[in-house]
Structure formats: structure tokens, C-alpha cells
N, C-alpha and C positions, 0 to 999 in steps of 0.2 A: 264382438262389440261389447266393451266396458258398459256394465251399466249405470246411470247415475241417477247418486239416492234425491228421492223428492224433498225439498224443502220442510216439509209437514210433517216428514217419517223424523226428520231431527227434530223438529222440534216435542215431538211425541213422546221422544226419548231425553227428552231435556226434562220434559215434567213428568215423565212416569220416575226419573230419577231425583230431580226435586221433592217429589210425593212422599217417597220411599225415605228421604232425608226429614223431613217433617215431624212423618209419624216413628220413626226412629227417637226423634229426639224429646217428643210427646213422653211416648214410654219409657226413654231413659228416666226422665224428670220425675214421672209418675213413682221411681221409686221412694224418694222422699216421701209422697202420699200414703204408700202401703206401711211404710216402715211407722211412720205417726199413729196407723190401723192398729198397727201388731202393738205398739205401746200400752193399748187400749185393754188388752190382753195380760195387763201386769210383768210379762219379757221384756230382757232387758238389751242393749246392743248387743251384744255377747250371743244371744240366743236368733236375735236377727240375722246377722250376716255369718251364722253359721247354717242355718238351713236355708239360707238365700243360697248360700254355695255348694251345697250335699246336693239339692234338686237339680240347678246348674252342673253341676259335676259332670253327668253322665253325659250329655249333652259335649261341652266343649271335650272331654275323654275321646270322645266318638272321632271327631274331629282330628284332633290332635293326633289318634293314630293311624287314620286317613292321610293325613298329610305324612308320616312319617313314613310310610309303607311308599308312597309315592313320591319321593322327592327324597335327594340327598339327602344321606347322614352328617348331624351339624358337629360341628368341632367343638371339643369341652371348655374355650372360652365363650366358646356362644352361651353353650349349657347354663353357665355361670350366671353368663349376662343377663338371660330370661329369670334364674333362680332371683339373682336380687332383684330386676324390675317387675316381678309378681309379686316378690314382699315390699316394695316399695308402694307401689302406681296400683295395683288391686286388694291387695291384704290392709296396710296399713292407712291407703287412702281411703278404703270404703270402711274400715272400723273409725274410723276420727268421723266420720261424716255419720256413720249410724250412732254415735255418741251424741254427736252435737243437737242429732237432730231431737235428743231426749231433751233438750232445754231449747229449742228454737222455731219459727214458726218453719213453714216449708219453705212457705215464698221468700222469707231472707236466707235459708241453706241455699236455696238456686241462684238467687242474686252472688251470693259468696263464691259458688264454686265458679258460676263466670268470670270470676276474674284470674279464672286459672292461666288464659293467655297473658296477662299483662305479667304474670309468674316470670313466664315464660321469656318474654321479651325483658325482664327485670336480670334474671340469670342470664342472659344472654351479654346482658350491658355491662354486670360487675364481674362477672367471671369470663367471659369466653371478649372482651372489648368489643363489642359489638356495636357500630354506630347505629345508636336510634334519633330518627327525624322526626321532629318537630311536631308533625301531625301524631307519631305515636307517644310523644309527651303530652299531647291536650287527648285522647283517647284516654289515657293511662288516668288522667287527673279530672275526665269525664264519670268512667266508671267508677272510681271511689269515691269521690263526691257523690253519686247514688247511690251508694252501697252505705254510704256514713251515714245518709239521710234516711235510711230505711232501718238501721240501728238505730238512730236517736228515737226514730219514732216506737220500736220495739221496746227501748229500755224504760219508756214509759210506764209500758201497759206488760211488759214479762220481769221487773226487776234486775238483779243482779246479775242470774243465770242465764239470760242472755248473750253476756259478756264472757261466758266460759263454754257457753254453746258456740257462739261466734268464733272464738279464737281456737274449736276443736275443730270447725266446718274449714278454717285458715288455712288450720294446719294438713287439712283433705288435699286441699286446693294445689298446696306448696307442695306434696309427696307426688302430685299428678301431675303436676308440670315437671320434675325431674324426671317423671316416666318417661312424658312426651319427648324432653330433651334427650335422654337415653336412648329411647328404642330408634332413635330417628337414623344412625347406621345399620343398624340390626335389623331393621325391618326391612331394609332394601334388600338386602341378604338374605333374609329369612323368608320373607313375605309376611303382610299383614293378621291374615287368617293363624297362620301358623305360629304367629307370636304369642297372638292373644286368645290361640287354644294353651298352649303351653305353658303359658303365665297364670291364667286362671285355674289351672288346673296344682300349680306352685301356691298358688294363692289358697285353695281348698284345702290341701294338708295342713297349711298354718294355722289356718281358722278352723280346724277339726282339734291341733293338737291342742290351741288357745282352749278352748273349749271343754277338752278332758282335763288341762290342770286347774284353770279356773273354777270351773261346773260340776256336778255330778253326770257322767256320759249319760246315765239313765232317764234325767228329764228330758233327752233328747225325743225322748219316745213318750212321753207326757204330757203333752199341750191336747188342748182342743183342738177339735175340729178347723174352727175359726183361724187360727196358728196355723197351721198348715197348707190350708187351702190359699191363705195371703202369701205366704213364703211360695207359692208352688208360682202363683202370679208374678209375686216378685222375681222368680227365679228364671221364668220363659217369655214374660213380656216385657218386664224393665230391664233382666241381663241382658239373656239370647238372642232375643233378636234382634235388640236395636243396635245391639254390635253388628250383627250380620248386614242390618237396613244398611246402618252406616256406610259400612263399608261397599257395598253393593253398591250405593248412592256416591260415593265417592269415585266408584271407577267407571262412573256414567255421566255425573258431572261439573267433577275435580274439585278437590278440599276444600279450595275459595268459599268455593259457593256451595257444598256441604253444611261449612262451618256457617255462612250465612242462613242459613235453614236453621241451624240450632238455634237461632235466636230465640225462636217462639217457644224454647221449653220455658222459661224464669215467665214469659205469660202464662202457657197453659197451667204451671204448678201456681200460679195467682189465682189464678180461675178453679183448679182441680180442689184448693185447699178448702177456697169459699164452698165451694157444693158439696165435697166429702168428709170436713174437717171442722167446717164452721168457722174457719177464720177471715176475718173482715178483711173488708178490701178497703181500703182507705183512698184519700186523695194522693198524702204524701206516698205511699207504697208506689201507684201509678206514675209518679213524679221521679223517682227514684229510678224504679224499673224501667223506664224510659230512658232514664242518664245511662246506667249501667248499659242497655242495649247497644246505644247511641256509640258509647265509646268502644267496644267491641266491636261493632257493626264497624265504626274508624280502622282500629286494627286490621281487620277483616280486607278490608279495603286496600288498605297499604300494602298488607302480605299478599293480595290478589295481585 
């Protein structure tokens, strides 16, 4: 006799995977927070997301040969594919975002990189003709409109270099929605895990090599304590796991409503910023972050 699951064991598993999506996306956010830390320290992006990805390394390394030892050998245009979408979507997205955030508050880097789906849905519309309805035009022209409003109010009170912090955080946004549009065959193929072992790990040499021509290799082993112990944080609670949460939470209870769960990062990095970082919380911020939610939460919706 079939047994049949209780109504409460699903739903158990609706929110233990919601949870998991949450605090995922908590910790993704929080890196902006750490990253603001290490600045404090006189390092520069250069020296951030290079020991954000040496601690990380070993880690998805581990991974990545796990999966390879178990699962078919991939064919060298896959090879490729992953080479360029870990210099795109993790190398060159996460150095424009550890840049910008040298000129920008946190809570408008978060706001900014939310609008990586409207990216997404914008590439879609002029390259690949993609019909977008109506509701994703008032979404799309919800979240800039709060994102503009969260700028004007920045360009107040942080001057000029906002506007070059902003438009490095832009250009994060635009490199990761190419990822996302990319690996979206690949990944079916590949499988998730083993894309974004493989990618980060493409992405670690680039950011080791940046690094020796840029830098002297020796300050790598020269920071304080301080430096260190952030990057270690940075590197297993805002990389590792929240890619792991993610996805975990996504094959529990499906993208939609993942990507709904991420909402609460552009709050929590509004809240994380005021308590670790001292930056104000304003009306308009709240006003803003609201729109920008609102309109993504739209997207959200319509892709559901």
C-alpha cells in the first residue's frame, strides 16, 4: 500500500527550503558589508576579491573534482563555455562590484545589482526578440525609478564619485546577467553545482594572475590579522554557502520563489550597513528600496 505524504510534512519542506533561501541571500548581500570592512584596512578591490577567492578556492576545488570523478567527461566546447562565463559572471562581475563599492554606500550597490533581472529581460527584448508584456514594462520602469531615487539622494551627501561607483556596480549587474543568460543551456547539461564549481575555480586564476601583475604577490602575505579573518568570512559565508543555500533552496522550492526570497537581501544590506557601517537610513532610501523590491517582486511574478 502507497503511502501518502501528510499535508504538514509539505509544507515543512516548503519553509525549511524558503529558510535556506533567505538566509542565503542574507549572506550573499552581507558581502558588500565585509568588503566596506576590509576598506577600513587601507586594501584596495584588487586585494579583496583576491583573497575572497584563494579561501574560496579550496572549497569549490573540492567540489569541482567531486563532480568530475562522478559524472561524465564534458566536451571542450562546454570547457570553453564555463572558461568564458567565470570570466565574465564571477571574475569580472565581482571585481566592478568590489570597485564600485570603494565609492558607494552598500545599500545602493544592492539596490543596483537588483536590477540585474531587468538586464536580463532587456537582452532578451533587443537581442534574442523577446516579447515583454506590459506588466514587465511597468516592473522594469518601477525599479529604476527607485534606484534613481536612491542615487539622487546619494549624490547629495557622497558627491561626484558616486556616479563612478554607480556606473562600476552597473556594469557588475550587466556582466551577470550575461552569465545568467549564458549558462541557461549549459547548465542543464552540466548541472548547476558543477558549473559554478568550475566557473569559480576559472575565476580564481584570473584573480590570482590580476593580482601578480597588478601587485607585488608578497603583500599577499602581509595584511593583518583583521584582513584576513574578513576575507575568510567573506570567502565561506557570503561565497560558499549561499551558492550552496541557493541552490539547495531552489531544488526544494523552485526559482520563482527562491528568487522571491532574495528580496530581503537590498533590506538586510540597509539594516546590516546602518549597524556595521554607520550609514543612515533615510526616508527616501526606504522609498526607493521599496520601488526597486516592488518592481522585481513584478518580474518575479510574471516569470512565476
Amino acid at each position: 500500500m502507497t503511502a501518502i505524504a501528510h499535508p504538514s510534512s509539505h509544507r515543512q519542506a516548503f519553509l525549511g527550503g524558503l529558510l535556506l533561501a533567505v538566509v542565503g541571500a542574507v549572506f550573499f548581500s552581507a558581502k558588500a558589508i565585509v568588503a566596506k570592512l576590509m576598506y577600513r584596512y587601507q586594501v584596495d578591490a584588487v586585494m579583496v576579491i583576491t583573497l575572497r577567492m584563494v579561501f574560496a578556492f579550496p572549497m569549490f576545488l573540492a567540489v569541482a573534482i567531486w563532480k568530475a570523478r562522478s559524472e561524465p567527461a564534458l566536451a571542450r566546447a562546454d570547457w570553453l563555455r564555463i572558461v568564458v562565463l567565470g570570466l565574465t559572471g564571477y571574475y569580472l562581475s565581482s571585481f566592478l562590484d568590489f570597485l564600485g563599492l570603494q565609492y558607494i554606500s552598500a545599500g545602493l550597490e544592492r539596490l543596483i545589482l537588483f536590477l540585474t533581472p531587468s538586464f536580463v529581460m532587456l537582452i532578451a527584448f533587443f537581442v534574442f526578440k523577446r516579447r515583454v508584456g506590459w506588466v514587465e514594462w511597468i516592473a522594469l520602469l518601477v525599479s529604476y525609478a527607485g534606484t534613481v531615487l536612491v542615487l539622487m539622494h546619494d549624490l547629495d551627501t557622497g558627491g561626484s564619485n558616486v556616479l563612478l561607483g554607480s556606473g562600476l556596480v552597473l556594469g557588475s549587474a550587466f556582466c551577470y546577467s550575461i552569465y545568467l543568460i549564458g549558462s541557461g543551456e549549459l547548465v542543464r547539461r552540466v548541472g548547476a553545482i558543477r558549473l559554478v564549481a568550475y566557473a569559480m575555480c576559472v575565476s580564481t586564476v584570473a584573480c590570482v594572475i590580476q593580482f601578480v601583475v597588478l601587485r607585488q604577490p608578497g603583500t599577499l602575505l602581509q595584511q593583518v590579522a583583521g584582513v584576513y579573518q574578513l576575507s575568510l568570512f567573506n570567502a565561506v559565508f557570503c561565497t560558499v554557502l549561499p551558492v550552496f543555500l541557493t541552490m539547495i533552496a531552489v531544488s526544494r522550492i523552485g526559482a520563482p520563489t527562491a528568487a522571491q526570497a532574495g528580496l530581503v537581501g537590498p533590506v538586510s544590506t540597509l539594516f546590516m550597513g546602518a549597524a556595521l557601517l554607520d550609514e543612515p537610513i533615510t526616508a527616501i532610501q526606504l522609498v526607493g528600496t521599496a520601488l526597486v523590491l516592488s518592481g522585481i517582486w513584478l518580474l518575479s511574478r510574471k516569470k512565476a
